[in-house]
C-alpha positions, -999 to +999 in steps of 0.1 A: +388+894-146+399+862-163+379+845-194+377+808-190+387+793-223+388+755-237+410+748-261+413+712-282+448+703-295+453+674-325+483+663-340+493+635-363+527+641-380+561+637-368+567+630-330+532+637-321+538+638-283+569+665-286+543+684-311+515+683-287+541+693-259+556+719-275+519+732-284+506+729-249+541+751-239+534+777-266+500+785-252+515+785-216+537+815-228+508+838-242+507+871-226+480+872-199+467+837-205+478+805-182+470+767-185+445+758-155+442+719-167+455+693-191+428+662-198+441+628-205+455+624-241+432+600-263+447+581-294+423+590-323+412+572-348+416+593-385+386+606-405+390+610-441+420+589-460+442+602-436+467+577-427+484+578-390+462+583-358+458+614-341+464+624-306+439+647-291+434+664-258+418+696-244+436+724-224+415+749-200+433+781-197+427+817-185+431+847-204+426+878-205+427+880-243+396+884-263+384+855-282+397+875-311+433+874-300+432+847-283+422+827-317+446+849-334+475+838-312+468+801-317+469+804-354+501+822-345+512+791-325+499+769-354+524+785-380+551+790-361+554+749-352+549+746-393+510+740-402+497+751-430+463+758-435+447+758-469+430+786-482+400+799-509+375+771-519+361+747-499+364+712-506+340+697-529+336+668-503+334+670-464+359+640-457+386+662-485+387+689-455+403+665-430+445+664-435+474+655-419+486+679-391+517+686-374+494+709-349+456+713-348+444+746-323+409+748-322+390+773-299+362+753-284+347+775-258+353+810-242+330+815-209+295+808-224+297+832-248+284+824-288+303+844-314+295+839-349+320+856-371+332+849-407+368+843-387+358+829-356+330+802-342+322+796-306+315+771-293+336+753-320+305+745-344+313+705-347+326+697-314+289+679-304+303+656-334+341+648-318+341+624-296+382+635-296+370+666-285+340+653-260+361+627-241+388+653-231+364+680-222+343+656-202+374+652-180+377+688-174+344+701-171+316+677-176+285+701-161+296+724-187+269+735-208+269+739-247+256+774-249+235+773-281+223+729-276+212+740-241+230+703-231+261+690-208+292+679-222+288+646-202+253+645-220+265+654-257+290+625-252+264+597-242+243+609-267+273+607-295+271+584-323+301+585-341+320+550-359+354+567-350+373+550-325+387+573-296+411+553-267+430+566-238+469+570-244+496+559-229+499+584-194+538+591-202+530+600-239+534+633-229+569+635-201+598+649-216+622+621-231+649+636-211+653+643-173+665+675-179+637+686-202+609+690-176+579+685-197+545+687-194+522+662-180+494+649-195+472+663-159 
């Protein structure tokens, strides 16, 4: 039987919409897994000193891939479209964590499971912060409830505080520039 997954994609380097599309194809292509839904594609606002906005969305797929694997392909995904993620110490300073990124692939859910591993975290452990992360998923699945905050996704996002601007895109940021190409729409 197929796992219900949720999974939030950020870029902010190079043509953003062709990264995010190119993402959104990638995970369309993973063996036993298929893209139910696409939210809306919000314009993000940067944390940090990043310079450049983001965009942000969330895609709902089902797999029949272990959380495991299924985390393991979209850091596949990640270094295959060129992101590199730093390893060994953490930064001394919260806002040092937050770079630039060609491709962001973060598992946020998978069913209502909790996993707490040293290489995996579900739910995502910050997404109650995001409102990147809370707009999109409010789209898609609004009842849903955080297993471990016992709350909604529509309530986590009214009851966000967060100074970090988050603004619907443009609805053709995400069509293929050519006729030919197909593409992916942002729904």
């Amino acid at each position: 039987m197929p796992h219900r997954a949720f999974i939030g994609i950020g870029t902010n380097l190079g043509d953003r919409a062709a990264n995010y599309r190119e993402a959104v194809q990638r995970i369309a292509e993973l063996p036993n897994t298929r893209v139910v839904r696409q939210s809306s594609i919000y314009e993000t606002e940067p944390v940090g000193d990043i310079k450049g906005a983001f965009i942000n969305g969330v895609s709902e797929v089902e797999t029949t891939l272990t959380p495991d694997a299924l985390m393991r392909r979209l850091l596949g995904i990640e270094r295959v479209m060129g992101r590199k993620r730093v390893r060994g110490k953490k930064p001394a300073s919260s806002r040092a964590k937050y770079r630039p990124r060609i491709i962001d692939l973060d598992l946020l859910f998978f069913d209502n499971e909790i996993i707490d591993t040293r290489m995996l975290k579900v739910p995502h452990p910050r997404l109650q912060e995001r409102r990147f992360v809370l707009a999109p998923m409010s789209e898609l699945a609004p009842a849903l409830i955080h297993p471990k905050l016992n709350a909604s996704i529509s309530e986590l996002l009214a009851a966000l505080k967060s100074p970090y601007r988050v603004t619907l895109a443009r609805a053709d940021l995400l069509r293929a520039p050519s006729a030919a190409g197909g593409g992916v729409a942002s729904r």
